[in-house]
N, C-alpha and C positions, 0 to 999 in steps of 0.2 A: 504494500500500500504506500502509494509516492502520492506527495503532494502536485497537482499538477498547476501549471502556470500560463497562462495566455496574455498576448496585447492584442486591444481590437482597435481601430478608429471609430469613434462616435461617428453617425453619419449627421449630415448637416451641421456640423458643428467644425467650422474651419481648423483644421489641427489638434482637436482634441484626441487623447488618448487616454485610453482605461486599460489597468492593469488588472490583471481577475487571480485570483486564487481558488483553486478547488482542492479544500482539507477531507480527507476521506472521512475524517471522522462525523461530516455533516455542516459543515462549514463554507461557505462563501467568503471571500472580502475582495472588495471593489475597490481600485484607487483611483479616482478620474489626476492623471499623472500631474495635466498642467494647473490645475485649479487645488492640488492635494488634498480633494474631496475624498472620505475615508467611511467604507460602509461594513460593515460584517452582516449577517444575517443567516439560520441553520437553513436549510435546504427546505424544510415543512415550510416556510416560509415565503419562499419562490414563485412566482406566477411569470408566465411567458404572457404576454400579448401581443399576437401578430397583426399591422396595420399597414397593407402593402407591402413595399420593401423593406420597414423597419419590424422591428418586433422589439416590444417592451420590454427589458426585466424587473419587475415589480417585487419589492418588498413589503406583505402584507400584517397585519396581526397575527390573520390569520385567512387561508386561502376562500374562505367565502366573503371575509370582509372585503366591505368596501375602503375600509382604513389602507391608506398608503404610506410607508414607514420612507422610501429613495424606491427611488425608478433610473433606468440607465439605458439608454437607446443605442443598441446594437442593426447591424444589419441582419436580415432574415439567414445568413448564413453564419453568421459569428454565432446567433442565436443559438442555433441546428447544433453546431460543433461545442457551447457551452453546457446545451440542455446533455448532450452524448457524454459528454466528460464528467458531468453531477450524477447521470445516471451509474457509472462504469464506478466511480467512487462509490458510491451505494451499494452495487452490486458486489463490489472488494470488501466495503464494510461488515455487510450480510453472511459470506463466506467466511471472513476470520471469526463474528463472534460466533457463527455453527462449530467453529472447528476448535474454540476455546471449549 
C-alpha cells in the first residue's frame, strides 16, 4: 500500500495547479499549489460531479448533503484517473485488513 500522488491543471483557471494525494488509508489532501489552498477530507466524503468537460470534486458532510465543505475542478479525465486511484486505494485497504 503506497501513497499515491498526482498534478492536474485546474481547467479555466489560467495556471493553476492542484496537487492530490491519495493515502490508502482513506484519505485525500488537495493542495491548489499557487494559491497554497490546503484541503484533507476521508474518501466517505467525496462526491464527483460531472458538468460537461469538467467534473467536480466535492467535499460533502456527508454524501447526501447538500452541505459543501471545498470543491476543486478537474477535467473529466483527471477526474476518471483520480476516482480509479481512490478506488485501487480502497481496494489495497480492504485486502490488508482481510489478511490482518
Amino acid at each position: 500500500m503506497l501513497t499515491e500522488n498526482r498534478q492536474f491543471i485546474i481547467p479555466g483557471k489560467a495556471g493553476l495547479h492542484v496537487d492530490v494525494t491519495v493515502n490508502p488509508i482513506g484519505e485525500l489532501k488537495v493542495n491548489v499549489l499557487e494559491k497554497n489552498n490546503r484541503f484533507t477530507a476521508p474518501f466517505e466524503q467525496l462526491v464527483f460531479e460531472t458538468r460537461g468537460k469538467k467534473t467536480e470534486l466535492l467535499c460533502k458532510q456527508d454524501p447526501k448533503s447538500e452541505t459543501v465543505k471545498w470543491h476543486v475542478s478537474l477535467t473529466s479525465d483527471d477526474a476518471r484517473e483520480l476516482a480509479k486511484l481512490i478506488e485501487v486505494a480502497e481496494d489495497e485497504y480492504e485486502a490488508l485488513m482481510r489478511d490482518l
